[in-house]
C-alpha positions as CSV (number, residue, x, y, z in Angstrom):
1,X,-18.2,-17.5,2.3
2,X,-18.2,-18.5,-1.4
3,X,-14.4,-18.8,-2.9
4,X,-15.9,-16.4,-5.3
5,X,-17.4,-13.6,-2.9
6,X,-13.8,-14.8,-1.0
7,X,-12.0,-13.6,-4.0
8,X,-14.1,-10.0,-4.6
9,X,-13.7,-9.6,-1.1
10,X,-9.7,-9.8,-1.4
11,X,-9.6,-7.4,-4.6
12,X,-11.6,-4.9,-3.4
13,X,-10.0,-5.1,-0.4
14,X,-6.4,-4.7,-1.7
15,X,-7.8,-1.7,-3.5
16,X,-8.9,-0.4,-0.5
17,X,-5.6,-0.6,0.9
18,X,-4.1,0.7,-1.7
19,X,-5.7,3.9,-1.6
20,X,-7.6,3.0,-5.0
21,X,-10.5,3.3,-3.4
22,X,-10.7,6.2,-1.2
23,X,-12.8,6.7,1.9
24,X,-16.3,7.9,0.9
25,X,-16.4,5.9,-2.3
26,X,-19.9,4.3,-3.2
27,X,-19.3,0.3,-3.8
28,X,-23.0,-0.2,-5.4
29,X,-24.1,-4.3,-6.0
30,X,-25.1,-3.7,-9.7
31,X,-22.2,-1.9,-10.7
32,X,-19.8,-4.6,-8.6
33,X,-21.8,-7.6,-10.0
34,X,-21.3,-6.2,-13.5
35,X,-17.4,-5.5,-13.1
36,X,-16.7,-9.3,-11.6
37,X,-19.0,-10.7,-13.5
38,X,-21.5,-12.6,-11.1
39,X,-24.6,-12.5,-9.6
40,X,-25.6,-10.2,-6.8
41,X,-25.3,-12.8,-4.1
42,X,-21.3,-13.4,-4.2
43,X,-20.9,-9.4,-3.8
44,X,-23.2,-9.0,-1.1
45,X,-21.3,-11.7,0.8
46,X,-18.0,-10.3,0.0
47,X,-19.2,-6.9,0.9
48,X,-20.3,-8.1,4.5
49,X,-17.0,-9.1,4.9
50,X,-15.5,-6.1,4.4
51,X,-17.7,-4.7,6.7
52,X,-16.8,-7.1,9.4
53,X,-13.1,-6.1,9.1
54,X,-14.4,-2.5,9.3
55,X,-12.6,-1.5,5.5
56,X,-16.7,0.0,4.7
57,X,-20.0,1.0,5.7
58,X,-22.7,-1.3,4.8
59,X,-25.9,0.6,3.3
60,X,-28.7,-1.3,3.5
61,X,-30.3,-2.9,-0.3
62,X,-27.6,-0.5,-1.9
63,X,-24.1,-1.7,-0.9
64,X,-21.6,0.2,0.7
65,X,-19.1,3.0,1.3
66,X,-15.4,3.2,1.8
67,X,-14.8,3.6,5.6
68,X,-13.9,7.3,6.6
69,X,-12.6,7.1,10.1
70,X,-12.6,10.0,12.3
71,X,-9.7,11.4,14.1
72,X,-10.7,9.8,17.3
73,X,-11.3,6.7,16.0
74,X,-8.0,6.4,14.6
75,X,-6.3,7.4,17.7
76,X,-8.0,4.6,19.2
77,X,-7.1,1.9,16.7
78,X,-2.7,3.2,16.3
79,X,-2.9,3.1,20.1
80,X,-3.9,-0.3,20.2
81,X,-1.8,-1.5,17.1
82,X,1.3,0.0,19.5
83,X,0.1,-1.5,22.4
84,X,-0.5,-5.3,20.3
85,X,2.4,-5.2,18.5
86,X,4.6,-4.4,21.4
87,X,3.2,-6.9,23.3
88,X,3.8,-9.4,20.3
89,X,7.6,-8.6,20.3
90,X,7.4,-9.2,24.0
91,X,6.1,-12.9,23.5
92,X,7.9,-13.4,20.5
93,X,11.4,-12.7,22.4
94,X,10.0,-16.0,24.8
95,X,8.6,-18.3,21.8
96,X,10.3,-17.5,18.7
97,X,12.3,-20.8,16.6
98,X,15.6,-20.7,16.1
99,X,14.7,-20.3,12.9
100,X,12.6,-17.6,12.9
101,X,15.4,-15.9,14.8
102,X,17.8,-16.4,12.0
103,X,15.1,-15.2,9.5
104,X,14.6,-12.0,11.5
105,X,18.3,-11.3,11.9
106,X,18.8,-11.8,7.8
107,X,15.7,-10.1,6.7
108,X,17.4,-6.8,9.3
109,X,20.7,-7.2,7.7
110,X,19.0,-7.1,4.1
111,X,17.4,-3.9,4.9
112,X,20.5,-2.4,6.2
113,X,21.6,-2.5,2.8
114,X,18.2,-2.0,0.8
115,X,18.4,1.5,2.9
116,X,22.3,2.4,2.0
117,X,20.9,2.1,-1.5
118,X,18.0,4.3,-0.8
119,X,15.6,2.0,-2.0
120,X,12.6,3.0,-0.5
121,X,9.8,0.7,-1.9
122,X,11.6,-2.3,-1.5
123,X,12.4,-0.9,2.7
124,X,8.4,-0.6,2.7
125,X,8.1,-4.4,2.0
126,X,11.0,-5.4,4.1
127,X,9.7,-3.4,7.0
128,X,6.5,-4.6,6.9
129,X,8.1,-8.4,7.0
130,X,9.8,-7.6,9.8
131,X,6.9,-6.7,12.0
132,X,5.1,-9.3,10.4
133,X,7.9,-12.2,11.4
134,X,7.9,-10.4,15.2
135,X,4.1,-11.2,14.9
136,X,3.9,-14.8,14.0
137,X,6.6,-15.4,16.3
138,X,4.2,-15.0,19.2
139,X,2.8,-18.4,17.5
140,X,-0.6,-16.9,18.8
141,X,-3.0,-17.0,15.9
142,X,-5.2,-14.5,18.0
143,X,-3.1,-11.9,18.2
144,X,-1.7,-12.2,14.6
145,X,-5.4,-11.8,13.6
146,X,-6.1,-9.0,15.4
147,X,-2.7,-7.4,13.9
148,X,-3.5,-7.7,10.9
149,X,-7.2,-6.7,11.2
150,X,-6.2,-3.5,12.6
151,X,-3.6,-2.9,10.3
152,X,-6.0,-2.8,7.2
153,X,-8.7,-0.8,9.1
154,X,-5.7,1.8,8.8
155,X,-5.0,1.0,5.2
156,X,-6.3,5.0,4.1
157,X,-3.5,6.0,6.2
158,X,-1.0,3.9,5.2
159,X,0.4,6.6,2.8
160,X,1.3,8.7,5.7
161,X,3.0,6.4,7.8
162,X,5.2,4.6,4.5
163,X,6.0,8.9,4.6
164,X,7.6,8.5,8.3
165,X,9.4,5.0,7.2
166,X,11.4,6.5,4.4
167,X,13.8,8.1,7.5
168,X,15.6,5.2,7.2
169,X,18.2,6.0,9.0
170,X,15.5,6.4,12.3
171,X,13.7,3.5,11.6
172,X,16.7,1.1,11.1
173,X,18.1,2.3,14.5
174,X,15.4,1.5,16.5
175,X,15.3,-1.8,14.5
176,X,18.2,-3.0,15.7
177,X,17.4,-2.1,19.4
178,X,14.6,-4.7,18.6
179,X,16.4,-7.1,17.0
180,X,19.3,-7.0,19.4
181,X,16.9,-7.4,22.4
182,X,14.8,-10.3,21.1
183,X,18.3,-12.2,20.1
184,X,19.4,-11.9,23.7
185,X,16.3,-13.0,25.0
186,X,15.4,-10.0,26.7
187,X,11.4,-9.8,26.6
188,X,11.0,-6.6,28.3
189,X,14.1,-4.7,26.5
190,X,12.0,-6.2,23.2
191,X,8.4,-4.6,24.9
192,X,10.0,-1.4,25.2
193,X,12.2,-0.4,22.1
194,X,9.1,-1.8,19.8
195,X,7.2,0.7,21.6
196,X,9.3,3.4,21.5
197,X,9.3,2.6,17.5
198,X,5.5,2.0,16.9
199,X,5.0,5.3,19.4
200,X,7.3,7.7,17.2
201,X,5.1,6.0,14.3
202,X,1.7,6.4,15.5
203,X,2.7,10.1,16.7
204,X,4.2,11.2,13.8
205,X,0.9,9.7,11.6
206,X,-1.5,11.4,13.8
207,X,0.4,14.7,13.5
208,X,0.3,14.4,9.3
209,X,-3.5,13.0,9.4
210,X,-4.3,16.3,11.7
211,X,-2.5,18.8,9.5
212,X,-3.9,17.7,6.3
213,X,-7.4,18.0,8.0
214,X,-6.4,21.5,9.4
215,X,-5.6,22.2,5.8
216,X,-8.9,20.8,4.3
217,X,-11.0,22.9,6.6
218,X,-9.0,25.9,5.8
């Protein structure tokens, strides 16, 4: 992988994510070539790189398309970001630094007060350190990779959960059930009380996801 397929690769990803580019979306060579200025060669790499992380659907001498995932699949992939990340805080309870423990308890505490304000896209950032930190405190590259892989295959329906994290008041509760369980050391307390939080998550998302389906076919 070129740095310069490396860096399409990131920007169309991150529009991806986004939402700028939504499911279904054509992401032709000639057109791509012409916007980054480059050759062919450089987007067809970065382009099989997004398919590898499952963000689009190759189409063969053409390009791709912006991955739409079906109900089921989606289902599939939140279960399994619940069941990896809860495992992760599980770990992370046994192997976290002292100093990663510190940064965790801050990072809560500046939430706390990022919430009383009502700030909600600066809670969105802060929540997504904190399961980031929980993550990399497993200090198992394997599992933070496969985290994050899943977590921008569900990039188009990131929207919907950011929806469920603005109850701040929900969310910051069951934070500090985690927080208070991986600073006593507790692995299985931590196991349970992140999945109790990534379960109300992944519920709540599937629930949204099927009603605005329900409403499409309508």
């Amino acid at each position: 992988m070129t740095t310069i397929a490396a860096r399409i690769s990131q920007s169309l990803a991150d529009e991806i994510i986004a939402g700028t580019l939504a499911p279904g979306e054509k992401l032709e060579e000639p057109s791509l070539a012409e916007r980054f200025q480059v050759s062919r060669t450089p987007v067809r790499e970065a382009l099989r790189l997004l398919n590898a992380r499952g963000l689009i659907e190759l189409v063969p001498r053409r390009g791709g398309v912006v991955a739409n995932v079906s109900a089921e699949q989606l289902a599939d992939m939140l279960e399994a970001l619940c069941e990896l990340e809860s495992l992760c805080c599980r770990i992370a309870t046994q192997r976290m630094s002292a100093m990663q423990r510190r940064q965790l308890e801050l990072l809560h505490e500046e939430a706390q007060q990022v919430a009383e304000r009502g700030d909600a896209e600066t809670y969105l950032k802060l929540n997504a350190r904190f399961h980031q930190l929980i993550c990399q405190g497993t200090q198992n590259q394997t599992l933070v990779a496969q985290v994050e892989n899943l977590r921008d295959r569900l990039a188009p329906v990131r929207a919907a959960q950011s929806g469920v994290e603005r109850r701040f008041e929900t969310s910051h509760r069951e934070h500090d059930k985690i927080v208070e369980a991986v600073l006593a050391g507790q692995p299985e307390e931590a196991y349970l009380a992140m999945r109790s939080h990534t379960t109300r998550l992944t519920l709540h998302v599937m629930e949204q996801i099927e009603a605005q389906r329900a409403r499409a076919r309508g």
